[in-house]
FIKOLNU-410773 format. One line per 5 residues: number of its first residue (from 1); for each residue x negated, y, z negated of C-alpha. Coordinates in steps of 0.02 Angstrom, whole numbers. Layout:
NUM = X,Y,Z ~ ...
//
This chain:
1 = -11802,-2088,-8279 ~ -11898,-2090,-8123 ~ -12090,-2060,-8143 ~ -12215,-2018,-7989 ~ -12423,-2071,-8066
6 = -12541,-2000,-7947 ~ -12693,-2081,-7978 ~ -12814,-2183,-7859 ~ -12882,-2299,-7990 ~ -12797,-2467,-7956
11 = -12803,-2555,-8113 ~ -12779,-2392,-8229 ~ -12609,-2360,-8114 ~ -12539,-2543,-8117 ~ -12582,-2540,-8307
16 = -12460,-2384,-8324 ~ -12348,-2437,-8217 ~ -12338,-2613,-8318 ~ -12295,-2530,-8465 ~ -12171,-2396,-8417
21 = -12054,-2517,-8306 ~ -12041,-2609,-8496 ~ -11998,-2450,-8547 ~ -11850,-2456,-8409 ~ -11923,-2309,-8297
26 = -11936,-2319,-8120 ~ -12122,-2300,-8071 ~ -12186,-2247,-7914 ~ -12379,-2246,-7853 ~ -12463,-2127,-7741
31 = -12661,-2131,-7736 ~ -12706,-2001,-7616 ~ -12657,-1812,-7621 ~ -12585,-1836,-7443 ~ -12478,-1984,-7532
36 = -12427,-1872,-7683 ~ -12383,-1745,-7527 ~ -12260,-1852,-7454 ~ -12188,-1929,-7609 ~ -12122,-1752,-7671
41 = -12058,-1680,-7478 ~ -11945,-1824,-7495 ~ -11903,-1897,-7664 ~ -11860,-1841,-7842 ~ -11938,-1871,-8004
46 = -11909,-1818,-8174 ~ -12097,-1826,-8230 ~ -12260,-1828,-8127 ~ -12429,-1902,-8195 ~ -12554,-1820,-8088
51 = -12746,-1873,-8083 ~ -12848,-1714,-8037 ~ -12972,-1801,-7946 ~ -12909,-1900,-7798 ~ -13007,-1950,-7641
56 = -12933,-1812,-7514 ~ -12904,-1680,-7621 ~ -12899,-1616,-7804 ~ -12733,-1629,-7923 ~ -12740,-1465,-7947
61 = -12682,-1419,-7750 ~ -12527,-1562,-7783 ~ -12487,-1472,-7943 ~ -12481,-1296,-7854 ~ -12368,-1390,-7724
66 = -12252,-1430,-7845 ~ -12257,-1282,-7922 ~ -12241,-1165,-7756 ~ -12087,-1276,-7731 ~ -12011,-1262,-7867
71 = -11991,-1422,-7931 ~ -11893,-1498,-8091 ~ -12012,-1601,-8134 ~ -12121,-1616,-8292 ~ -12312,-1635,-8263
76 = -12426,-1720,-8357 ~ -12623,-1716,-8312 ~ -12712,-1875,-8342 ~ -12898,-1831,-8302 ~ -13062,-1883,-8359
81 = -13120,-1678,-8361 ~ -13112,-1642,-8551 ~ -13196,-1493,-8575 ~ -13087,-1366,-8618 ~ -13111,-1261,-8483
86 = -13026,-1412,-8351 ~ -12878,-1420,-8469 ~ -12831,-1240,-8495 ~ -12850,-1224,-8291 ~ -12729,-1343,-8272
91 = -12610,-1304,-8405 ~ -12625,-1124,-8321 ~ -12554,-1167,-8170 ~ -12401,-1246,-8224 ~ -12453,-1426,-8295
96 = -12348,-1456,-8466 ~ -12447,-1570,-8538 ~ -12619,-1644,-8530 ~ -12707,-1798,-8566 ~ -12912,-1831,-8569
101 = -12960,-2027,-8518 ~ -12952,-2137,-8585 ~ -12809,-2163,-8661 ~ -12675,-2259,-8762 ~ -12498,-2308,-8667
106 = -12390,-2297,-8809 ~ -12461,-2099,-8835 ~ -12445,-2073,-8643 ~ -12276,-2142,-8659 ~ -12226,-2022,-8820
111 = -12289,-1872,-8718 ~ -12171,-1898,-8574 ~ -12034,-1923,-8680 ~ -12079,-1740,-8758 ~ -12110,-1673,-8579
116 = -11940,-1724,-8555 ~ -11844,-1672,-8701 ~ -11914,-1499,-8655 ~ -11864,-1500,-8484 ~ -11669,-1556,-8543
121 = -11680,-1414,-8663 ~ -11702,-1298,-8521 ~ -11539,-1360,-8407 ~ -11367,-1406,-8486 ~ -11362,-1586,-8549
126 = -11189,-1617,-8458 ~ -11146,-1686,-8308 ~ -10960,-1645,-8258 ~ -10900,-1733,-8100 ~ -10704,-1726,-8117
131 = -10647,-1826,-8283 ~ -10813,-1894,-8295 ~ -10953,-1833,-8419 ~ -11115,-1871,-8440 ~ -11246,-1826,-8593
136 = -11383,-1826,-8501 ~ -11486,-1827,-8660 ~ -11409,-1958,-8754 ~ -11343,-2053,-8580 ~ -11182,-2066,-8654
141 = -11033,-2065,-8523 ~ -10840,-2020,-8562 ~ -10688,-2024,-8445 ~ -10564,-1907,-8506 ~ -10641,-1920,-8675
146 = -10672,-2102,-8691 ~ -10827,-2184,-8686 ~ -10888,-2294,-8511 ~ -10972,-2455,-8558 ~ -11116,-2435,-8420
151 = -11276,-2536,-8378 ~ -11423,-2429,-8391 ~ -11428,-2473,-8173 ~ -11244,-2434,-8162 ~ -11278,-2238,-8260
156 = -11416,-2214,-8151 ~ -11319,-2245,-8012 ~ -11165,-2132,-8054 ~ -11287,-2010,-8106 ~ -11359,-2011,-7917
161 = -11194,-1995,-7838 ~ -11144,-1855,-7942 ~ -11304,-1772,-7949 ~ -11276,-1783,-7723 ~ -11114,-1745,-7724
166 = -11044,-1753,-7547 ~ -11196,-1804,-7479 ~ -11216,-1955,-7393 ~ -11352,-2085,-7496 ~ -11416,-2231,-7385
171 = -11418,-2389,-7457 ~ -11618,-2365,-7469 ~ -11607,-2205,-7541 ~ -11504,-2304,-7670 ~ -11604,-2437,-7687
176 = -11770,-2319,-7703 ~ -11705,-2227,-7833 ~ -11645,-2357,-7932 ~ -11803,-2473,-7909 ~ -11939,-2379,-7840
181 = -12051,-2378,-7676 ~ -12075,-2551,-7687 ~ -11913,-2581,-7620 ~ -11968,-2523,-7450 ~ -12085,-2678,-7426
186 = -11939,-2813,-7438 ~ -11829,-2868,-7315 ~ -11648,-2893,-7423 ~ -11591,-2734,-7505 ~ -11429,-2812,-7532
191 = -11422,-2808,-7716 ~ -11351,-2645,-7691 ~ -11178,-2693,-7653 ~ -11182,-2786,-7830 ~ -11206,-2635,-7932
196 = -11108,-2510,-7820 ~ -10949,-2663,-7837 ~ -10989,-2662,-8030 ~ -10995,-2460,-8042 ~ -10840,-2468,-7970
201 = -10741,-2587,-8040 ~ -10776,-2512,-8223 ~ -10743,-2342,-8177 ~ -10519,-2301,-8183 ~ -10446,-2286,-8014
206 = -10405,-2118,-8050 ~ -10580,-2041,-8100 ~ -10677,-2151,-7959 ~ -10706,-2053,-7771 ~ -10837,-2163,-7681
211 = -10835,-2149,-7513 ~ -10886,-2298,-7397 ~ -10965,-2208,-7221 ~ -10965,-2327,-7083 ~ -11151,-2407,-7016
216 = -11236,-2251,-7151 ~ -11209,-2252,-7331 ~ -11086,-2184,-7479 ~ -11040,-2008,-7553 ~ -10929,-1959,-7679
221 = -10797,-1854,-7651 ~ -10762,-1691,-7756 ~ -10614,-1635,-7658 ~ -10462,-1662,-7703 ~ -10394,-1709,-7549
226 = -10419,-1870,-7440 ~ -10563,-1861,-7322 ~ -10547,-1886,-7133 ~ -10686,-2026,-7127 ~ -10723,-2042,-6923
231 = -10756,-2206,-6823 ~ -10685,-2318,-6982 ~ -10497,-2382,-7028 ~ -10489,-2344,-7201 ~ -10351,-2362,-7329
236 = -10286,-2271,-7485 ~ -10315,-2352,-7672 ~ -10286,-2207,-7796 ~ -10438,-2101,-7809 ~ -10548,-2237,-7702
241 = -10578,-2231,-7487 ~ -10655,-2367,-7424 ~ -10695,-2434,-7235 ~ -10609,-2572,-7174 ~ -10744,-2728,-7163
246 = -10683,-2756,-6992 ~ -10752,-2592,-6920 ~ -10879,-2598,-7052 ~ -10957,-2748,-7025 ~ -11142,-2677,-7031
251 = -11126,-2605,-7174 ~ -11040,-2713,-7304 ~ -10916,-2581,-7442 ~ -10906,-2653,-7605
//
């Protein structure tokens, strides 16, 4: 689960932040409204912990944003207004939850997971790409009926793919999603490859369509026929397409 906290107090967001990754969730940190902004024109999150009073703006315009946009994710307030009248405003114009400061991880943590179990209740818990099924709930995953020994990383990752089918996903947009903004402040992304290789080799020949796209990224295919994959020689593995490394050489295909 990816998780967006909006909130401009340093130590309060690292503290959350902290706790969640143990939690496995991938935690992302905007501390502006103009941040928050930016985060949600171009990125995804299941849940959104928004501050309402941030240094360029109030919560409450980010949480109309979302709203106005029509956005999947579940919000959670975490403000230091208490009186009543703050928290019915916000719950008013869309928030799902909302929490007064200060207060305890563990209950902040319990709340999300509520958020969310709403939100799933809302959409179909399946994912169906081909013979490949995914409980989203439970994050169980069958092929043709029998279970997929994943890594939490490797579920996430098919999940992505599906979820974008056909479109092409960058190796940072990979590596984001998977790990989080802080991935755009190092140099070696590379530990990509390693999961995409282990995704691949665990999923049967026949149920696994990832496409390598020369010097840009990887899709998976839904079509049932083979793509026409331009600028790269590519050859045929059942179900699988990938470049040749010698036209590829930028961009390594595991």
């Amino acid at each position: 689960m990816k998780i967006l906290i909006v909130e401009d107090h340093k130590e309060l967001a690292s503290n959350i932040t902290d706790y969640l990754r143990k939690e496995d969730y991938v935690c992302e940190v905007a501390s502006t409204k103009e941040e928050a902004d930016e985060k949600i024109d171009f990125f995804e999150y299941d849940c959104i912990l928004l501050d309402l009073m941030l240094p360029d703006g109030s919560g409450l315009e980010v949480l109309r944003e979302i709203k106005h946009k029509k956005l999947a994710a579940g919000i959670i307030i975490i403000s230091a207004k208490d009186s009543l009248d703050h928290k019915l405003e916000g719950l008013e114009e869309g928030a799902d939850d909302y929490m007064t400061k200060p207060f305890a991880l563990p209950e902040l943590h319990a709340r999300i997971k509520a958020v969310s179990r709403r939100k799933t209740q809302e959409v179909d818990h399946a994912l169906v790409f081909n013979e490949i099924k995914i409980d989203l709930e439970s994050k169980e995953c069958l092929i043709a009926g029998k279970p997929l020994n994943l890594t939490r990383k490797e579920l996430n990752l098919l999940i992505f793919f599906i979820s974008n089918e056909n479109r092409m996903l960058s190796k940072q947009a990979i590596a984001g999603h998977l790990w989080g903004d802080y991935t755009y402040s190092i140099d070696n992304i590379d530990f990509v490859y390693q999961h995409l290789k282990n995704l691949r080799k665990k999923l049967p020949m026949r149920a696994e369509k990832i496409i390598c796209i020369p010097y840009t990224g990887w899709a998976i295919n839904g079509r049932t026929h083979e793509p026409q994959l331009p600028f790269c020689q590519s050859f045929y593995h059942p179900g699988i397409y990938r470049a040749s490394s010698r036209v590829c050489d930028s961009l390594l295909c595991v």
